[in-house]
N, C-alpha and C positions, 0 to 999 in steps of 0.2 A: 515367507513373504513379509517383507517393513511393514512396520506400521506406520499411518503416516495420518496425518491430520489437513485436512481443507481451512486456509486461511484466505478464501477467495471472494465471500461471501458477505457484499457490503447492505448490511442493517439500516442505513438511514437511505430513506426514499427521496428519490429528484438527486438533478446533475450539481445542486448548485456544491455539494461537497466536492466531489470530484474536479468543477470550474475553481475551487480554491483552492484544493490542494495544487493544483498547479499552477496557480497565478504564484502560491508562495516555493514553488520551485517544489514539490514532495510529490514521491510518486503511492501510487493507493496499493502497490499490493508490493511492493521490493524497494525498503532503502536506501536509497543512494545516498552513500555519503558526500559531504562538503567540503570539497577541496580546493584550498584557495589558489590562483592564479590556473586552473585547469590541465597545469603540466609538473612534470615532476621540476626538483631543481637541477640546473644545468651540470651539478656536480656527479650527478648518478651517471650521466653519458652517455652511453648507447645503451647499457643495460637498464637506466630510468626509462628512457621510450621505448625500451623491449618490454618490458611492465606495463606502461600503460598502453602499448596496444593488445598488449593481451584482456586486461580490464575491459577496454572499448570493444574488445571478441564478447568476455565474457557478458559483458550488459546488452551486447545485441541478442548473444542465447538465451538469457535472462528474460528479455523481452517477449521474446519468441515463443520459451516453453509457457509463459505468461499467459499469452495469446488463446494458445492453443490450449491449455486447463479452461480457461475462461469458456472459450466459445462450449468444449466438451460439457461444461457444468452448466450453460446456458439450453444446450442441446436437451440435455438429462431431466432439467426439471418442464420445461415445455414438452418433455412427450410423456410425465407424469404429473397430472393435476395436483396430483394428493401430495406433492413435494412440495411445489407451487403454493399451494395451499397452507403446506407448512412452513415455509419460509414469510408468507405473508402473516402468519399469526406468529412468529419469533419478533419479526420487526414489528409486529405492532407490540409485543411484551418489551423489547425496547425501550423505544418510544415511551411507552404508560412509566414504565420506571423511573428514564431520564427527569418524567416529568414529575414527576412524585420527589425526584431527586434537587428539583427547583429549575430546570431549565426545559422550556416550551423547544420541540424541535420544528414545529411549524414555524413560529416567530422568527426562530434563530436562523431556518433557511430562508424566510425571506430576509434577513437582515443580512445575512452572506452574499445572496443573490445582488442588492444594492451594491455592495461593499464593490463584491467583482465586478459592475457595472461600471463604476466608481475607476477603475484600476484599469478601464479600457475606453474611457473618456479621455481622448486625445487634448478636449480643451483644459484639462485640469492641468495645475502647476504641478510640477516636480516633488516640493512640499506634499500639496493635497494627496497627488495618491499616494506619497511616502504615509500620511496620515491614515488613508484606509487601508492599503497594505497592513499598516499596524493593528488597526481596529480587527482587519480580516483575521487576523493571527489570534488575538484576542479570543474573538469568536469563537475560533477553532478550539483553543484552551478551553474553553468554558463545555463548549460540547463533548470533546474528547472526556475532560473529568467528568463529566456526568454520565457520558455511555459507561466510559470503564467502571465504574461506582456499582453497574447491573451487570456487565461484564463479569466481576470480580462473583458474581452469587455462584453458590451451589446450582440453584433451581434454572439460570441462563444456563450454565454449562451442561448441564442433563439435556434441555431441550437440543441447544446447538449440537451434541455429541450424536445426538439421534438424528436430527436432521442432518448432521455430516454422514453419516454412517449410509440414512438411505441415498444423498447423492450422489456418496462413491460409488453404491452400486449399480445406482443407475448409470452414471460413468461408464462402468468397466462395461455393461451392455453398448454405450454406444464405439467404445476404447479396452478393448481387450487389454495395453497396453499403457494403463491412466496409471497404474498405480508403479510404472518405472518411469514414466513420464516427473508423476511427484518427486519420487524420489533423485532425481535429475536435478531438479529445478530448487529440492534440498542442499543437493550436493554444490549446486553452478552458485549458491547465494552465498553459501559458508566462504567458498573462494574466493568469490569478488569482493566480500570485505576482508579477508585476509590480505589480498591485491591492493584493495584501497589503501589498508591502514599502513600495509608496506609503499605507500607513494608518501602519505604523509608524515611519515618517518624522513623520507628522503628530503621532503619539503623543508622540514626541521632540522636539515643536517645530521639526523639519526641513523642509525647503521639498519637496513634491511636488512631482514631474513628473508633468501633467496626463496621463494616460492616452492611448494613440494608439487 
């Protein structure tokens, strides 16, 4: 049986992370890369948009197996407190770090919260949200290095490694089938950037390697 790790599991509390990662176009649990004009270049042919709609298959499965880990790991810790419970005291070990580490994540998500506010105010000029857009990004930087900085500890990775361990298993109670589900969702992620990087090759007039 694979061994497989839970990367599903978001530590910092309130949506307004989430409201930003998507105001700046990123998604929270699978990288999508950035590819400029959204299609290959006209020179690849019919085998360029045979590539990307295999891409647009694979981000829809992507999505999907996404989904469905998600709800299964949301399942798992609601029908054990003492996961629940451990998850709540990881994010707060978080948290205490980040801050220790120089940055407040209370302050910082209300300052996100404005920002994406900011980025959905219709009467703003084109400038201004270009401005908080920017700021928003910012933000993110400053909180991303300071999560990763407790991220990076010994003593995070023990606790997270234990609390992944008990929600696989609760997992597999509620999913017989979670831990081929992972490795799916391993396998569909390697692809789609090997599919992306192969569009943007083609973008660039570089020679694809024909997909295996």
């Amino acid at each position: 049986m694979p061994k497989v790790k839970l990367a599903m599991t978001t530590f910092l509390r309130g949506g307004a992370l989430a409201a930003a990662l998507t105001a700046l176009g990123v998604t929270t649990a699978l990288a999508q890369p950035m590819m400029q004009g959204g299609a290959p270049a006209a020179a690849g042919g019919g085998e360029a948009a045979a590539l990307m709609q295999r891409l647009q298959e694979k981000r829809a499965r992507l999505d999907e197996l996404n989904e469905q880990l998600m709800a299964l790991q949301e399942q798992a810790i609601d029908a054990n407190p003492d996961l629940a419970s451990e998850r709540e005291a990881l994010q707060d070990y978080v948290e205490a770090g980040m801050k220790d580490a120089g940055y407040n994540v209370a302050e910082g998500r209300a300052r996100m919260e404005e920002l994406q506010a900011d980025l959905e105010d219709d009467s703003l000029s084109t400038s201004e949200q270009q401005e908080s857009r920017q700021a928003l990004r910012a933000e993110l930087g400053e909180m991303r290095e300071a999560q990763q900085q407790v991220m990076a500890g010994d003593e995070f990775k023990n606790k997270r490694n234990a609390l992944n361990e008990g929600v696989l298993a609760a997992m597999e109670e509620q999913d017989p089938e979670v831990r081929t589900l992972l490795a799916e969702l391993q396998r569909a992620q390697a692809e789609y950037q090997l599919m992306a990087q192969q569009i943007m090759q083609q973008q660039q007039g570089g020679a694809a390697t024909p997909p295996q």
